[in-house]
mmJSON file of the N, C-alpha and C atoms, coordinates in Angstrom:
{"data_MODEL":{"atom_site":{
"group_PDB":["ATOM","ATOM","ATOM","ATOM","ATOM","ATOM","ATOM","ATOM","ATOM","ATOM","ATOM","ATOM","ATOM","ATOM","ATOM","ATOM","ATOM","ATOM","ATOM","ATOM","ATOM","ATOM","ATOM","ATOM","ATOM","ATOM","ATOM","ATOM","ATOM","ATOM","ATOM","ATOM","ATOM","ATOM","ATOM","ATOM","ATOM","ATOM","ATOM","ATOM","ATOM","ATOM","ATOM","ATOM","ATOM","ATOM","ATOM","ATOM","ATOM","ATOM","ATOM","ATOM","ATOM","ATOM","ATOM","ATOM","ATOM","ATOM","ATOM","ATOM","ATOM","ATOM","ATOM","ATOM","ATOM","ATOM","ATOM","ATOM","ATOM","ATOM","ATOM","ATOM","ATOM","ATOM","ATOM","ATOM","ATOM","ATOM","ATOM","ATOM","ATOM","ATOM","ATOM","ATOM","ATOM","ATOM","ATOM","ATOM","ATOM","ATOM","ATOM","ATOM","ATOM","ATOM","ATOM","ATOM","ATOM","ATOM","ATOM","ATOM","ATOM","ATOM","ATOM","ATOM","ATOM","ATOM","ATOM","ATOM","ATOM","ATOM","ATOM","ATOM","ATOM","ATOM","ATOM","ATOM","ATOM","ATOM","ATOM","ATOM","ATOM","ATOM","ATOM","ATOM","ATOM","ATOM","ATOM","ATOM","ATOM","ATOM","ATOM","ATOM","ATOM","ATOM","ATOM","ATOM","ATOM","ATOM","ATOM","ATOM","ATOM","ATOM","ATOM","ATOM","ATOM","ATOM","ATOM","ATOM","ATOM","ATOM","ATOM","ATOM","ATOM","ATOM","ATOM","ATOM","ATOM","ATOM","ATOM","ATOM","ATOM","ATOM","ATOM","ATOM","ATOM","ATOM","ATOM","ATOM","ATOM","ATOM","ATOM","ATOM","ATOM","ATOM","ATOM","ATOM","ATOM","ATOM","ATOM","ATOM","ATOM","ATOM","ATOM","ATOM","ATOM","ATOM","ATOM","ATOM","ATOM","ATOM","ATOM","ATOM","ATOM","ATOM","ATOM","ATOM","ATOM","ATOM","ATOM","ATOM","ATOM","ATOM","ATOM","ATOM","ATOM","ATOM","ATOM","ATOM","ATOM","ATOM","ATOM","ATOM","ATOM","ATOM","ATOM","ATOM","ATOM","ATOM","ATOM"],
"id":[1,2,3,4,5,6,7,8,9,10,11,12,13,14,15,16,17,18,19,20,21,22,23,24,25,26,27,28,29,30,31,32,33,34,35,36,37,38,39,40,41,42,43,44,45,46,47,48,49,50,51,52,53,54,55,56,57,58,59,60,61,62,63,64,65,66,67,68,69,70,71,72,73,74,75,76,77,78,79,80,81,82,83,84,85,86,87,88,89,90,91,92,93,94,95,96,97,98,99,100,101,102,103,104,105,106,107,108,109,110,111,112,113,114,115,116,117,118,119,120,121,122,123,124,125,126,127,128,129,130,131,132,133,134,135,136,137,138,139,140,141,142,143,144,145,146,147,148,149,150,151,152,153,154,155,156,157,158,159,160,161,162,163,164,165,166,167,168,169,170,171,172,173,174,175,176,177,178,179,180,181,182,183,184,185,186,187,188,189,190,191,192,193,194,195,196,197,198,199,200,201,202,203,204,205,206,207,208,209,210,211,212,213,214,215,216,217,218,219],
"type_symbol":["N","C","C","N","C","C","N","C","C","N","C","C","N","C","C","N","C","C","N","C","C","N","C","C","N","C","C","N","C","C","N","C","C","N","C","C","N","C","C","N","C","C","N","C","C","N","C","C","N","C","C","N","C","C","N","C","C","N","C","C","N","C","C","N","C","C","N","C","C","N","C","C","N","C","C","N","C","C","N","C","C","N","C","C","N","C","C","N","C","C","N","C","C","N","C","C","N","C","C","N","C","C","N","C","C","N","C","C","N","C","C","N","C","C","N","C","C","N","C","C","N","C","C","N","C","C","N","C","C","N","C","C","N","C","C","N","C","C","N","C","C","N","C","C","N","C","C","N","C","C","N","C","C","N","C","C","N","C","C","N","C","C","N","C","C","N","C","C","N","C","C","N","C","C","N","C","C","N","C","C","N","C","C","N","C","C","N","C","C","N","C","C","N","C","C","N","C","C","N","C","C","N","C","C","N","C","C","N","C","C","N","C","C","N","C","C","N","C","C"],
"label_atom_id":["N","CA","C","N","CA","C","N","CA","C","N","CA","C","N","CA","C","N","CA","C","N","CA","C","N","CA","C","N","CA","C","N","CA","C","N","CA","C","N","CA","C","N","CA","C","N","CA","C","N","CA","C","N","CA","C","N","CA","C","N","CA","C","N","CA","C","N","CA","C","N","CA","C","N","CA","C","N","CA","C","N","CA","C","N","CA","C","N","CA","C","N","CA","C","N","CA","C","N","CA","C","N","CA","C","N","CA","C","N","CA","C","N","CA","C","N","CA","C","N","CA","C","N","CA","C","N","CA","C","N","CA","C","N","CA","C","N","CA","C","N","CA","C","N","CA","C","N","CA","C","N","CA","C","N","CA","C","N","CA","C","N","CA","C","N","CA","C","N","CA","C","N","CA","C","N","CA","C","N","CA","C","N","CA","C","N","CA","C","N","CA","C","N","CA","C","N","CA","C","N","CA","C","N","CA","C","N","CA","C","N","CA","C","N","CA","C","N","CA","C","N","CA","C","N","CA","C","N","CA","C","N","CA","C","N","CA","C","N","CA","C","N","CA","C","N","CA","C","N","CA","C","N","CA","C"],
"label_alt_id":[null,null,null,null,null,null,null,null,null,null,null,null,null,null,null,null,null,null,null,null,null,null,null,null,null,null,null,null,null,null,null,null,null,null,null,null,null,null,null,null,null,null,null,null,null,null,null,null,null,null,null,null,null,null,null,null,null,null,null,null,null,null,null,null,null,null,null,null,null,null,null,null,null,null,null,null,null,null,null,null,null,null,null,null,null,null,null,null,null,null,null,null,null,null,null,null,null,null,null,null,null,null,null,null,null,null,null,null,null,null,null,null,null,null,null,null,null,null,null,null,null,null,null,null,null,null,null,null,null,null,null,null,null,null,null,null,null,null,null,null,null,null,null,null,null,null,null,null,null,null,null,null,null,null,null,null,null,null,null,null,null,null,null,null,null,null,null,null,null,null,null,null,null,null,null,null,null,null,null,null,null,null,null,null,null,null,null,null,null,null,null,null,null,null,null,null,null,null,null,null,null,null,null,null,null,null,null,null,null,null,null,null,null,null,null,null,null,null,null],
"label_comp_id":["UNK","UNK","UNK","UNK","UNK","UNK","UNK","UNK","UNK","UNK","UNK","UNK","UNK","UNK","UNK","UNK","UNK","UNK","UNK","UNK","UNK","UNK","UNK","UNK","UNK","UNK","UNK","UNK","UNK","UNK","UNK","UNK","UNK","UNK","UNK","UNK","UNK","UNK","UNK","UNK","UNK","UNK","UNK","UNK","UNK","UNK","UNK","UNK","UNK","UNK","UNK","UNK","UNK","UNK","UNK","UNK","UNK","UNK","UNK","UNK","UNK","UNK","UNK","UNK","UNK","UNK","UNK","UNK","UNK","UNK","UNK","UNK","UNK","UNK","UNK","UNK","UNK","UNK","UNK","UNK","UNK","UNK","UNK","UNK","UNK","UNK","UNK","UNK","UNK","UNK","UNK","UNK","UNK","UNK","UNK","UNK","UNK","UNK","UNK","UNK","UNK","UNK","UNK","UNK","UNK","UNK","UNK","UNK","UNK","UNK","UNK","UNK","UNK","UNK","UNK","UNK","UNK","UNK","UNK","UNK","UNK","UNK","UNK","UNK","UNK","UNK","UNK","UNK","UNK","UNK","UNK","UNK","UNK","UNK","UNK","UNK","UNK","UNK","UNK","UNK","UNK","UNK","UNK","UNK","UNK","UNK","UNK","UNK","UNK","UNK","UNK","UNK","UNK","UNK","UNK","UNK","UNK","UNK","UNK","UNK","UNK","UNK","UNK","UNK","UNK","UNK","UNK","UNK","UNK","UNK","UNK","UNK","UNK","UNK","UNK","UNK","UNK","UNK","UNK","UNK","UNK","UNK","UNK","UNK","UNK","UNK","UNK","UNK","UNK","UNK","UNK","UNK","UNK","UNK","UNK","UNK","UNK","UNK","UNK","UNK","UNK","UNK","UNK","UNK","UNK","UNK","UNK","UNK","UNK","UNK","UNK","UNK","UNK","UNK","UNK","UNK","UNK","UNK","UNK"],
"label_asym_id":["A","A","A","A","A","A","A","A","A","A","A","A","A","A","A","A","A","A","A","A","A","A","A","A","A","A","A","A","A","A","A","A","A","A","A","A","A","A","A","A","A","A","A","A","A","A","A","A","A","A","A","A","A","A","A","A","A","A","A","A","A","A","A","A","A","A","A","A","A","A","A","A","A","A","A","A","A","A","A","A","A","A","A","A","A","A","A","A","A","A","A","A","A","A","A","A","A","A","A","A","A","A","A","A","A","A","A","A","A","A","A","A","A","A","A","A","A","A","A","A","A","A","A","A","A","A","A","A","A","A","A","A","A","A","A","A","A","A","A","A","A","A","A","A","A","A","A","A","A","A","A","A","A","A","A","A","A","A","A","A","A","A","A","A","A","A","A","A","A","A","A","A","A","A","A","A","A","A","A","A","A","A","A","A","A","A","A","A","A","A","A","A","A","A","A","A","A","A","A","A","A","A","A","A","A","A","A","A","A","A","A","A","A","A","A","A","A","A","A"],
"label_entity_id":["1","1","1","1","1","1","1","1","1","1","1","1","1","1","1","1","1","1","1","1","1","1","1","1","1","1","1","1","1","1","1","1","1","1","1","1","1","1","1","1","1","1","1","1","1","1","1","1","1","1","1","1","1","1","1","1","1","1","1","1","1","1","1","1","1","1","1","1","1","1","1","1","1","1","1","1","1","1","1","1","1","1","1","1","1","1","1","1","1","1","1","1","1","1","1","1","1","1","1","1","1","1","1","1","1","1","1","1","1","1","1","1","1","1","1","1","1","1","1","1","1","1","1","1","1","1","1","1","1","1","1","1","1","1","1","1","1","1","1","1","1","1","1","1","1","1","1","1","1","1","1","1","1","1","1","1","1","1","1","1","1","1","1","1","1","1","1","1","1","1","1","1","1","1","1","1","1","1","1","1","1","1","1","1","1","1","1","1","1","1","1","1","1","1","1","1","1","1","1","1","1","1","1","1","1","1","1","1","1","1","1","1","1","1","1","1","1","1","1"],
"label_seq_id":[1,1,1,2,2,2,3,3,3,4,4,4,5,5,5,6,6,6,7,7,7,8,8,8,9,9,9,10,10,10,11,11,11,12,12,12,13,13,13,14,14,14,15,15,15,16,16,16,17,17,17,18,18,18,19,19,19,20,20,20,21,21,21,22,22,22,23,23,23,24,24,24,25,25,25,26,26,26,27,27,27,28,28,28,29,29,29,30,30,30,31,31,31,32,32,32,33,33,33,34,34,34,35,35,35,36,36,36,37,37,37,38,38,38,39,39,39,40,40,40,41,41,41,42,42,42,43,43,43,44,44,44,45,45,45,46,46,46,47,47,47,48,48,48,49,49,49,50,50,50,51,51,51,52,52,52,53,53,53,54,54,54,55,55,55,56,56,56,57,57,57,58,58,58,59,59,59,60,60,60,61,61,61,62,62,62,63,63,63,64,64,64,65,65,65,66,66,66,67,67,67,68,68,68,69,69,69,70,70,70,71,71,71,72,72,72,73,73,73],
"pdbx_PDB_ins_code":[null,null,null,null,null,null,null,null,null,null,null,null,null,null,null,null,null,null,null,null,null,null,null,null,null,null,null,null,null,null,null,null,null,null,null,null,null,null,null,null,null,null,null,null,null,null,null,null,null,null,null,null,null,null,null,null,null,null,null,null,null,null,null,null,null,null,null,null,null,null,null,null,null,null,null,null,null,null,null,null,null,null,null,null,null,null,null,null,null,null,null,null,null,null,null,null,null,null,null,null,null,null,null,null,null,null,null,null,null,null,null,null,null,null,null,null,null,null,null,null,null,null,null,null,null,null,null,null,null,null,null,null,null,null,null,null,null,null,null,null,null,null,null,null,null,null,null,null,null,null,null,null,null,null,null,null,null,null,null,null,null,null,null,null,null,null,null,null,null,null,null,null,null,null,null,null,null,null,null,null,null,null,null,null,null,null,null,null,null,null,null,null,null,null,null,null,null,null,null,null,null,null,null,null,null,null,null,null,null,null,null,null,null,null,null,null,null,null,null],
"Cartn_x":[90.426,89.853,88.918,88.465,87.32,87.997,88.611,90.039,90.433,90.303,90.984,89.556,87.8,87.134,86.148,87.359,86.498,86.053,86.419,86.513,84.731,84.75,83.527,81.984,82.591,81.605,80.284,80.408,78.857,78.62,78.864,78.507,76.647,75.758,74.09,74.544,73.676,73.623,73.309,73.722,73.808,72.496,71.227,70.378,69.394,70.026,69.099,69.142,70.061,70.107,69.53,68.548,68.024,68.347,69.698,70.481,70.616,71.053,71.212,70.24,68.777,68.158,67.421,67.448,67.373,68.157,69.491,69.991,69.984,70.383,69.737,68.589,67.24,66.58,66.302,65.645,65.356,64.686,64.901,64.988,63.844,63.092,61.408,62.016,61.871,62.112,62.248,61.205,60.714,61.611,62.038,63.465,64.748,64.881,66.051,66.368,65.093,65.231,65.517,65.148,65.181,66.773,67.023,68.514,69.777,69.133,69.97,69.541,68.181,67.264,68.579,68.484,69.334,70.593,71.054,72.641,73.048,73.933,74.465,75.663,76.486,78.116,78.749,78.364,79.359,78.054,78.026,76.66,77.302,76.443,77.326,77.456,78.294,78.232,77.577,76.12,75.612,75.534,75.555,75.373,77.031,77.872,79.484,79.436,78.555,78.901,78.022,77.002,75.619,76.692,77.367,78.376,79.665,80.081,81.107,80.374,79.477,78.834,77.995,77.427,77.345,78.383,79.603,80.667,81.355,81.502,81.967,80.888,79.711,78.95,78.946,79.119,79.789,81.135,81.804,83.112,82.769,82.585,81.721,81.302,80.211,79.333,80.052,81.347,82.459,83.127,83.59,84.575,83.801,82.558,81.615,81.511,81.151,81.561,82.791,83.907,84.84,85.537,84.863,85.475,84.176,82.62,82.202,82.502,83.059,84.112,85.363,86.21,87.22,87.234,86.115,85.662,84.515,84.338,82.916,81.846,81.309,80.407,79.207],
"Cartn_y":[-32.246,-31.524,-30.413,-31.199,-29.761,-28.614,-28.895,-27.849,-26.602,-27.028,-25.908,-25.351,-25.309,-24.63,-24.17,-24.108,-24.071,-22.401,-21.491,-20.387,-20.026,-20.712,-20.544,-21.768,-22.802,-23.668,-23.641,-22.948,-22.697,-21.377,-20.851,-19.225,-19.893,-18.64,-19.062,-18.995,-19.743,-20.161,-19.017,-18.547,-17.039,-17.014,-17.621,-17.405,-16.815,-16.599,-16.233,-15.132,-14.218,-12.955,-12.182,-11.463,-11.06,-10.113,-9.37,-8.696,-9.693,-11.354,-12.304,-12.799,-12.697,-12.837,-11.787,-10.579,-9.392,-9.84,-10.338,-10.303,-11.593,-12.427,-14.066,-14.458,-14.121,-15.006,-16.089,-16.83,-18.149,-18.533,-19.926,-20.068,-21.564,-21.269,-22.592,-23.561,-24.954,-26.122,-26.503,-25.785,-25.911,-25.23,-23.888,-23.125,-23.813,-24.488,-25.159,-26.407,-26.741,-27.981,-27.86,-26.825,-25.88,-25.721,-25.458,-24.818,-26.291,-27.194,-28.586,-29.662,-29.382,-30.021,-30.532,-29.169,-29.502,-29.658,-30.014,-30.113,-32.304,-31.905,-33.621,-32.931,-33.902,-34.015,-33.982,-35.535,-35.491,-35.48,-34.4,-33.918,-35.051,-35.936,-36.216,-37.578,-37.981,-39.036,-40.846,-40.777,-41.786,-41.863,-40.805,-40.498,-41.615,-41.028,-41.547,-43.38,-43.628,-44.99,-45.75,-45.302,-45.746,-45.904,-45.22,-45.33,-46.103,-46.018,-47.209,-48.609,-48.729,-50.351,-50.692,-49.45,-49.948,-50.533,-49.829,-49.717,-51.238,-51.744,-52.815,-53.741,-53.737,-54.842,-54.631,-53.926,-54.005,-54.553,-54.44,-55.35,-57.004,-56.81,-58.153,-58.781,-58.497,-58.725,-58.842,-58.18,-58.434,-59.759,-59.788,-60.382,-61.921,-62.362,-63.499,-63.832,-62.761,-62.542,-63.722,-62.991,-63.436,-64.474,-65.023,-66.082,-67.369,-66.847,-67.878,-68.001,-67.059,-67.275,-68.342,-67.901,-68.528,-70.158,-70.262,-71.699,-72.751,-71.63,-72.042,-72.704,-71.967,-72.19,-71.413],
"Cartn_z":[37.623,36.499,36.984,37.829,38.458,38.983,39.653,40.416,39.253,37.748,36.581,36.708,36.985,36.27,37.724,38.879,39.816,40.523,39.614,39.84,39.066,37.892,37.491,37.011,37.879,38.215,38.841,39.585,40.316,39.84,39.092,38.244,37.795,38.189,37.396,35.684,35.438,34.225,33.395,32.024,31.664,31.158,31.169,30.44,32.016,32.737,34.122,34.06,33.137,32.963,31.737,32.452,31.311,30.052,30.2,29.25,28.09,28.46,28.111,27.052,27.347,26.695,25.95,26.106,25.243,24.116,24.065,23.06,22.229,23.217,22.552,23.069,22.342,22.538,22.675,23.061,22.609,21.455,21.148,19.601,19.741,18.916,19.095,18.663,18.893,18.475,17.016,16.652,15.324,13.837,14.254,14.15,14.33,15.156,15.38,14.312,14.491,13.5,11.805,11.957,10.447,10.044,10.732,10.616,10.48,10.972,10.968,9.664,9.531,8.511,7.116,6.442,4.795,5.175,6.388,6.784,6.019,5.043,4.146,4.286,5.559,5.642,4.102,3.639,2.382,1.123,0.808,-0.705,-1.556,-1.984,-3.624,-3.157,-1.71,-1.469,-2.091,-1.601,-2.156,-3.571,-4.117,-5.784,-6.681,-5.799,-5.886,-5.94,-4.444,-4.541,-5.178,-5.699,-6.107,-8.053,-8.358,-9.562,-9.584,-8.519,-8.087,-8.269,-7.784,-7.573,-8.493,-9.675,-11.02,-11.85,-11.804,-12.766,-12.093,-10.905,-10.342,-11.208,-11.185,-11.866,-12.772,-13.659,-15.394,-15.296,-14.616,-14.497,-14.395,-13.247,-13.549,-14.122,-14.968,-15.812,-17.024,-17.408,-18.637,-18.082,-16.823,-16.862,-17.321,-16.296,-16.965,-18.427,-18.886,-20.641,-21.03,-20.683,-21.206,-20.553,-19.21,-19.028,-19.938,-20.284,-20.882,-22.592,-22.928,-23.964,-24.421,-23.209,-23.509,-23.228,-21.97,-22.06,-22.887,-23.505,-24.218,-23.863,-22.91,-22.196,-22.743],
"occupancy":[1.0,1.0,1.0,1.0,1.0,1.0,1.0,1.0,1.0,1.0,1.0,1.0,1.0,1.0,1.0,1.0,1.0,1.0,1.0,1.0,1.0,1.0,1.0,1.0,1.0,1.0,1.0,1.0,1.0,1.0,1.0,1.0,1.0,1.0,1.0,1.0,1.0,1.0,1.0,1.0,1.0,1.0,1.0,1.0,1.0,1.0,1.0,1.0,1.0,1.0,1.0,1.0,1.0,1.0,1.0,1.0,1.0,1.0,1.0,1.0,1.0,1.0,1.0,1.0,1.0,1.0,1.0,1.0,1.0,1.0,1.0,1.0,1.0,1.0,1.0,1.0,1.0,1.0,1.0,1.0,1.0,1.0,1.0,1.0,1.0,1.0,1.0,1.0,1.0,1.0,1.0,1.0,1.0,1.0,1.0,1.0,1.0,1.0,1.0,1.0,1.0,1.0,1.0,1.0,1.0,1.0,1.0,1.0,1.0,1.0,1.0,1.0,1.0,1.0,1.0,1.0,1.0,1.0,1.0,1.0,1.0,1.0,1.0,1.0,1.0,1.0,1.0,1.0,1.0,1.0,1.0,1.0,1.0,1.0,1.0,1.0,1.0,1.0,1.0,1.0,1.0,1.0,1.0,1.0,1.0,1.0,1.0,1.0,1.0,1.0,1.0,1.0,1.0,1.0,1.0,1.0,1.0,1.0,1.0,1.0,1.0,1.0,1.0,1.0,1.0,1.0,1.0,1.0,1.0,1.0,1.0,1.0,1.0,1.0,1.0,1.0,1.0,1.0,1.0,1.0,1.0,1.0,1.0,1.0,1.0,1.0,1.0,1.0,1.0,1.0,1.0,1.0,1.0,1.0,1.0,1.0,1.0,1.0,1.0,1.0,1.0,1.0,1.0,1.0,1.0,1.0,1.0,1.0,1.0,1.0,1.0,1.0,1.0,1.0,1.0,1.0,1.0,1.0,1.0],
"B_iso_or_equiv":[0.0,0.0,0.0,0.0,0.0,0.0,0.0,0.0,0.0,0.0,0.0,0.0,0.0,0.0,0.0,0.0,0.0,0.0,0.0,0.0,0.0,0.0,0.0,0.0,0.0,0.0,0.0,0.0,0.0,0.0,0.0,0.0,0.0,0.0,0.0,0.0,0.0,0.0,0.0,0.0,0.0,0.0,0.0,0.0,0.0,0.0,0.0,0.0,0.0,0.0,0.0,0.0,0.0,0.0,0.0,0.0,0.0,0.0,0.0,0.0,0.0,0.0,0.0,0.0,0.0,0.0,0.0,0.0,0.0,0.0,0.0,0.0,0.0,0.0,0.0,0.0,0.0,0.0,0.0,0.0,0.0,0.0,0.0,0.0,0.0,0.0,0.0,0.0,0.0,0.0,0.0,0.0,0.0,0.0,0.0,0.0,0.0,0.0,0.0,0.0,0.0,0.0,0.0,0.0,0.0,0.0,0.0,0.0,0.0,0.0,0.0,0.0,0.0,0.0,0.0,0.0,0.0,0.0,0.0,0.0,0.0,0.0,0.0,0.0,0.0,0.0,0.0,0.0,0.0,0.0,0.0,0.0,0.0,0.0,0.0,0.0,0.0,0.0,0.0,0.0,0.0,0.0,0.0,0.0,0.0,0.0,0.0,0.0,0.0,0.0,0.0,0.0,0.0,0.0,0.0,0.0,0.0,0.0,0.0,0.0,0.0,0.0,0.0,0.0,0.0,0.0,0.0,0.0,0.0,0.0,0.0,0.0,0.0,0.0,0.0,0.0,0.0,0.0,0.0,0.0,0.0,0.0,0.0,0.0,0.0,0.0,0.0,0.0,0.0,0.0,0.0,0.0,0.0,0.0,0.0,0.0,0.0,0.0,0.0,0.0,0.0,0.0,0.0,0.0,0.0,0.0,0.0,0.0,0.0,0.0,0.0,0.0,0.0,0.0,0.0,0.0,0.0,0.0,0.0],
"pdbx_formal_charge":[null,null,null,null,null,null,null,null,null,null,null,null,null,null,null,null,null,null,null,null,null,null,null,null,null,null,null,null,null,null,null,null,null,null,null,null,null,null,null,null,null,null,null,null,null,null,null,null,null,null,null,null,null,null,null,null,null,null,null,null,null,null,null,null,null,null,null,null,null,null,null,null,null,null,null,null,null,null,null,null,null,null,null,null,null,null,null,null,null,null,null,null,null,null,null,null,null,null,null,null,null,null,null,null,null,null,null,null,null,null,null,null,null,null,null,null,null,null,null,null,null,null,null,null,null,null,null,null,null,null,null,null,null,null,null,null,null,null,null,null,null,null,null,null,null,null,null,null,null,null,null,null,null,null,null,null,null,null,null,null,null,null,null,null,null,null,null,null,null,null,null,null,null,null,null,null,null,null,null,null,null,null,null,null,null,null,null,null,null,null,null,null,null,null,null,null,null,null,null,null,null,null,null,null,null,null,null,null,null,null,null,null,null,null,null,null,null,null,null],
"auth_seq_id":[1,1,1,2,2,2,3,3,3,4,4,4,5,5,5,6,6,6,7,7,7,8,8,8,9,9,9,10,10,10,11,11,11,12,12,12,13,13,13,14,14,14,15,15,15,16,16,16,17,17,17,18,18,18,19,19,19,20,20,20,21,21,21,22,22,22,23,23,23,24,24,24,25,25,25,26,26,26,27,27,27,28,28,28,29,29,29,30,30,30,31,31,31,32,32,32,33,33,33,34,34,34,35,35,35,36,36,36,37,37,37,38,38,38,39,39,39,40,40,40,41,41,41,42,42,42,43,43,43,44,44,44,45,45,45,46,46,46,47,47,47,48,48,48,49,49,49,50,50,50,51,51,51,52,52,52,53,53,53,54,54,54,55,55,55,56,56,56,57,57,57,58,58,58,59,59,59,60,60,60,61,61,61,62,62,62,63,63,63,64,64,64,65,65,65,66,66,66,67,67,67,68,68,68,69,69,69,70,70,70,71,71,71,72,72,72,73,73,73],
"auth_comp_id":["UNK","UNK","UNK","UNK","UNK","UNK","UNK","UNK","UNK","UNK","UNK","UNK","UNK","UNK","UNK","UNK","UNK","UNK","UNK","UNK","UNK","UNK","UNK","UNK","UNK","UNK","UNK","UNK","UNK","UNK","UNK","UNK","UNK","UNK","UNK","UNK","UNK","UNK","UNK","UNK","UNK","UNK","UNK","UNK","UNK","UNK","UNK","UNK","UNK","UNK","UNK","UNK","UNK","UNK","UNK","UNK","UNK","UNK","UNK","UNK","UNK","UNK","UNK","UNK","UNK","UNK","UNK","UNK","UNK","UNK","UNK","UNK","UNK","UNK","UNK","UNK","UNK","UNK","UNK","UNK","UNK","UNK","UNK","UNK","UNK","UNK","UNK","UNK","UNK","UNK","UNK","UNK","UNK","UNK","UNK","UNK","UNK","UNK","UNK","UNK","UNK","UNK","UNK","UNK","UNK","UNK","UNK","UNK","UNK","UNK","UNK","UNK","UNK","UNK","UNK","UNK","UNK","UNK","UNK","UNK","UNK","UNK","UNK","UNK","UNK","UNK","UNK","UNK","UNK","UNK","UNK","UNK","UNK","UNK","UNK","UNK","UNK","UNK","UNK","UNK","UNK","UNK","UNK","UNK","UNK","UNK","UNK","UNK","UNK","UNK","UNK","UNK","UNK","UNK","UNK","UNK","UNK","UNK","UNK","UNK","UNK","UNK","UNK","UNK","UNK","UNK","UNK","UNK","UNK","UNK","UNK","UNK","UNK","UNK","UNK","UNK","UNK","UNK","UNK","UNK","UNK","UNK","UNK","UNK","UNK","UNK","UNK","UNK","UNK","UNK","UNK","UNK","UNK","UNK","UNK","UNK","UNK","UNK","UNK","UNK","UNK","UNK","UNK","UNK","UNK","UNK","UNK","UNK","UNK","UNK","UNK","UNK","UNK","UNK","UNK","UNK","UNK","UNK","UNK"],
"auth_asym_id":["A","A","A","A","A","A","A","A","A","A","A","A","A","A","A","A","A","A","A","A","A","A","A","A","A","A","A","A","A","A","A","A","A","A","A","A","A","A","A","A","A","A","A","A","A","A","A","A","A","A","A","A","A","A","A","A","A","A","A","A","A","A","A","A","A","A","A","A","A","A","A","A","A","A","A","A","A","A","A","A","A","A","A","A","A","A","A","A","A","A","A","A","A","A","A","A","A","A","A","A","A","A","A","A","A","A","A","A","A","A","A","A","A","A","A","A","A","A","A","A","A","A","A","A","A","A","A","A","A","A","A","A","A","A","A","A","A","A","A","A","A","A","A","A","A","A","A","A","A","A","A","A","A","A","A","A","A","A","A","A","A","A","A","A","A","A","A","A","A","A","A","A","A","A","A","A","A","A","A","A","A","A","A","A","A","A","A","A","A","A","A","A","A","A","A","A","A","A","A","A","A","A","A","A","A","A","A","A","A","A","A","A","A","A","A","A","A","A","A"],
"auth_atom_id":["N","CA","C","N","CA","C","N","CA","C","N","CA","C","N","CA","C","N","CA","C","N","CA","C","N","CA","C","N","CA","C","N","CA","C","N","CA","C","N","CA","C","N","CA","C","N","CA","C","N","CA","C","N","CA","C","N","CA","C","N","CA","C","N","CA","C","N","CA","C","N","CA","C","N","CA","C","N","CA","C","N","CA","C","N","CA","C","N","CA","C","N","CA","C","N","CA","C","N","CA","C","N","CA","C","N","CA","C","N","CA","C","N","CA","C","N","CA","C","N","CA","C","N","CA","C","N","CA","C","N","CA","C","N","CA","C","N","CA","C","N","CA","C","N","CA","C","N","CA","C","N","CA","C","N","CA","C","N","CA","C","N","CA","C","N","CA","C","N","CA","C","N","CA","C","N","CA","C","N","CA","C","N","CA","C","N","CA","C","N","CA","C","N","CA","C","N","CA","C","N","CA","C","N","CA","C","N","CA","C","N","CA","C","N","CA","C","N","CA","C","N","CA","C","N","CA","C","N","CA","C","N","CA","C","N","CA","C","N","CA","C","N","CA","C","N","CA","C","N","CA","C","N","CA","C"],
"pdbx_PDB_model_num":[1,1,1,1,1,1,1,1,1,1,1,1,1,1,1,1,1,1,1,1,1,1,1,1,1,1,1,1,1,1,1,1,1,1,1,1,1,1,1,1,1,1,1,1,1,1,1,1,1,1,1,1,1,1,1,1,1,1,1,1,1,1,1,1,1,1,1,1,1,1,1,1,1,1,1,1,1,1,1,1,1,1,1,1,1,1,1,1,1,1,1,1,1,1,1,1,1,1,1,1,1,1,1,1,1,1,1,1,1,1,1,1,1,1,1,1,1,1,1,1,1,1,1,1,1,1,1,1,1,1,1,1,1,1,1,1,1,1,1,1,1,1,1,1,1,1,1,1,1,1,1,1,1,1,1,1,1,1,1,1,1,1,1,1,1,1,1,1,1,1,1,1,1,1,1,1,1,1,1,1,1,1,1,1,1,1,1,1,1,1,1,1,1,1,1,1,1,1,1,1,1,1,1,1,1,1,1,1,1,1,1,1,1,1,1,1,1,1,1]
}}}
């Protein structure tokens, strides 16, 4: 594997160049974190199952119904 990237393996690291960083600066911790902060894979998600597992315990909660019905309980 090393053999495919061995042409540019020991190349300095591009931030040693300062053209490099003229143009990309570096970016504060604090910035960074910013930018990842409001990141929710699936939005809506918990909202979804938090309604699923109501609607399952209203099922439930009928089906008890009607089985203390039919036994008269």
């Amino acid at each position: 594997m090393t053999q495919d990237y061995s042409d540019i393996i020991d190349l300095p690291y591009p931030r040693d160049d300062w053209n490099f960083l003229m143009k990309h600066p570096r970016m504060s911790m604090e910035s960074r974190a910013k930018i990842f902060a409001p990141f929710a894979a699936l939005r809506g998600h918990s909202t979804a199952l938090a309604k699923t597992a109501e609607q399952k315990l209203d099922d439930v909660a009928h089906e008890l119904m009607l089985d203390d019905q039919e036994f008269g309980a």
